[in-house]
N, C-alpha and C positions, 0 to 999 in steps of 0.2 A: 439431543435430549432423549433420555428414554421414550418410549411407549408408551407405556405407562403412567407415567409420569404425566406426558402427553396428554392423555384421555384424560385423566382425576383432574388436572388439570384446567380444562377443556369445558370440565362437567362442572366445575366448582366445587370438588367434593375433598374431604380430607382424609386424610390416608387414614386416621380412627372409623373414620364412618366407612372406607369402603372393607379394612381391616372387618371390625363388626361384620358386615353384609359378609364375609370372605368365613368369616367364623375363625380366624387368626390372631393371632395378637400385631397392633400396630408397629411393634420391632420388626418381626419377618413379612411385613407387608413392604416393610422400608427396605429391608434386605433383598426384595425383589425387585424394586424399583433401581438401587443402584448394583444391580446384579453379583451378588454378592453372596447368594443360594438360589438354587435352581426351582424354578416353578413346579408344584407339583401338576398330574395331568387334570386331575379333578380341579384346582382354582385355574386352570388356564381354561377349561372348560365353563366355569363361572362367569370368567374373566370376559371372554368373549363372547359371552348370553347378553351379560351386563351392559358391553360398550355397542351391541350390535355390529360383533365383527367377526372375523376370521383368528384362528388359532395362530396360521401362517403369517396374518398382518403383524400379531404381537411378538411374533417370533420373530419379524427382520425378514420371513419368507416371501412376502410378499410387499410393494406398496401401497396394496389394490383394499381400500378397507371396507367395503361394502362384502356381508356376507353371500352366501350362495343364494340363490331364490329357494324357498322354500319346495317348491317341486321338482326341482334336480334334487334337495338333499332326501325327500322320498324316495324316489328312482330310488337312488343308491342306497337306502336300506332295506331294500325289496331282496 
């Protein structure tokens, strides 16, 4: 199953509602979920505010869904 899919899922929320939150129309939200156009970097930036996760997680790059601690991702924008 996607990711995505996964999370909305997860969260109980529907692709209109999270479409809305996205500021998208609910077709290209759908079209992301069965990968079918490519995420822009700004809603995958959303995306993963939203689920409390990693870019990497949503992308297949990682399994690890827990984001970074907030004070390593300071460090690194020092």
């Amino acid at each position: 199953m996607n990711r995505l899919k996964e999370l909305r899922e997860d969260n109980d929320i529907y692709q209109k509602d999270i479409a809305k939150y996205l500021n998208v129309d609910q077709s290209n939200y759908s079209k992301y979920e069965l990968e079918k156009i490519n995420i822009p970097v700004v809603i995958l930036k959303k995306l993963a505010d939203y689920y409390d996760t990693t870019i990497d997680y949503l992308l297949y790059r990682t399994d690890k869904k827990e984001p970074l601690p907030k004070s390593i991702v300071k460090d690194c924008n020092k």
